[in-house]
C-alpha positions as CSV (number, residue, x, y, z in Angstrom):
1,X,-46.3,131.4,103.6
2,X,-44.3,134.7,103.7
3,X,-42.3,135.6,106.8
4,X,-44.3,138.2,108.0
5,X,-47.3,135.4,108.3
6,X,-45.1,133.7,110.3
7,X,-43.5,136.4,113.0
8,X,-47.8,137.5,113.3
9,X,-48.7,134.0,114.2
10,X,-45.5,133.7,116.6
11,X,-46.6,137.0,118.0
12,X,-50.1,136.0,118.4
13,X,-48.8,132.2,120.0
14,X,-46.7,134.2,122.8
15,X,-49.2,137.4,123.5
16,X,-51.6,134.5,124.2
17,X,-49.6,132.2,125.9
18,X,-47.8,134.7,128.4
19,X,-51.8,136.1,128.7
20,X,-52.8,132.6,129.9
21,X,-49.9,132.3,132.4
22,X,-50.6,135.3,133.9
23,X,-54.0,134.1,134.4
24,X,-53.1,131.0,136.0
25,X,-50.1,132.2,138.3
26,X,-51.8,131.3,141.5
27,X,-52.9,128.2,140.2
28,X,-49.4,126.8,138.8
29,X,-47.5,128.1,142.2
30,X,-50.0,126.0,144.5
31,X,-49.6,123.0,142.1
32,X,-45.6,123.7,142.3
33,X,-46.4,123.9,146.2
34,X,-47.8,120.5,146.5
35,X,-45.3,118.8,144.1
36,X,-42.6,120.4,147.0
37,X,-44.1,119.8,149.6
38,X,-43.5,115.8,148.8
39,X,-39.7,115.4,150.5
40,X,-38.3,113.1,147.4
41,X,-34.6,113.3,147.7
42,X,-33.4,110.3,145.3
43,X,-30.2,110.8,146.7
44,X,-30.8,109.3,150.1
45,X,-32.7,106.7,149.2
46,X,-33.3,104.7,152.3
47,X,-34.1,108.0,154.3
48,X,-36.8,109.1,151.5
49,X,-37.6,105.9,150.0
50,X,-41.5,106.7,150.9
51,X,-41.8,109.9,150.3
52,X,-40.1,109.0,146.6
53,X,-43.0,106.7,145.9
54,X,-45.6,109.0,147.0
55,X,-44.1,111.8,144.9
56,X,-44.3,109.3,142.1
57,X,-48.2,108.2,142.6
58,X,-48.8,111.5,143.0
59,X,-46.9,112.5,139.0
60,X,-49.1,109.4,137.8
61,X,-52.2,110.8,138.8
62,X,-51.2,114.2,137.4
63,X,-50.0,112.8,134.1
64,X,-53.8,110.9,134.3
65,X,-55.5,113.9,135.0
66,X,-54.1,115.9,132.3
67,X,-54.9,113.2,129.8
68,X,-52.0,110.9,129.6
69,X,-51.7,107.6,130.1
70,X,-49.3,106.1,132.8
71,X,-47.8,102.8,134.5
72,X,-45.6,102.2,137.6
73,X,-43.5,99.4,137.1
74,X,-41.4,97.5,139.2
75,X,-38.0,98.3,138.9
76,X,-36.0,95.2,138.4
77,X,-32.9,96.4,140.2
78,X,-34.8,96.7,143.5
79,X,-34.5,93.7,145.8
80,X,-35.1,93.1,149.3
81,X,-32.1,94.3,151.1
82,X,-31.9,97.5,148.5
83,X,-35.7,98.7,147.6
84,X,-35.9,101.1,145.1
85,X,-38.8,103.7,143.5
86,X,-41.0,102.2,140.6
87,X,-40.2,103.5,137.3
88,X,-43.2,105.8,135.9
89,X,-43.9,105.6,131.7
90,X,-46.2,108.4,130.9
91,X,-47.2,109.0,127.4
92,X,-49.3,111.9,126.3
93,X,-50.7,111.3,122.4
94,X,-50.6,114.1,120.0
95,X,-54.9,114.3,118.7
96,X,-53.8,114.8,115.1
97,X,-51.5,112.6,113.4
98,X,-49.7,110.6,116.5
99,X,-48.3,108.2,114.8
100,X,-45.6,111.1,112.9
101,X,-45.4,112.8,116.0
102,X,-41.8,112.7,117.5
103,X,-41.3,111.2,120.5
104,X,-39.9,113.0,124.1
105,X,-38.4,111.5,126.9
106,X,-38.2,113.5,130.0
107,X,-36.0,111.8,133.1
């Protein structure tokens, strides 16, 4: 494949990906909106504690939605006297090929 084949394609990738962002502005600012909207501050837990776990139900739906899988687990530091968030595993398959795909993990 000569480098000119390559720079086309990667000019052809970004004309249509910036093209479909511009499209969907409104749409990705109202979904930023709602994800705001959800108070989560992890770093005052006991003040946000429910807000955290709504912020991540609603994440688990999302990553559902877009065609992921997901679990909450309990997080096995949490106890009684100190209750803390679930932890949330998504995983989204590559359709060709998954099992060379690399893996990402995104805290």
């Amino acid at each position: 494949m000569s480098s000119t084949t390559v720079n086309d394609n990667d000019e052809a990738f970004q004309s249509t990906f910036f093209q479909h962002i511009e499209q969907n502005t409104p749409l990705y600012i109202s979904r930023l909106a709602e994800a705001v909207a959800i108070k989560s501050v992890s770093c005052d837990l006991p003040s946000y504690l429910p807000e955290i776990n709504k912020m991540m139900d609603w994440t688990e739906a999302w990553i559902t939605r877009l065609g992921g899988t997901s679990s909450l687990l309990p997080n096995p530091n949490a106890t009684k006297e100190k209750p803390l968030p679930p932890i949330l595993l998504g995983e989204f398959r590559a359709s060709v090929d998954a099992e060379r795909k690399k893996t990402l993990c995104v805290y």
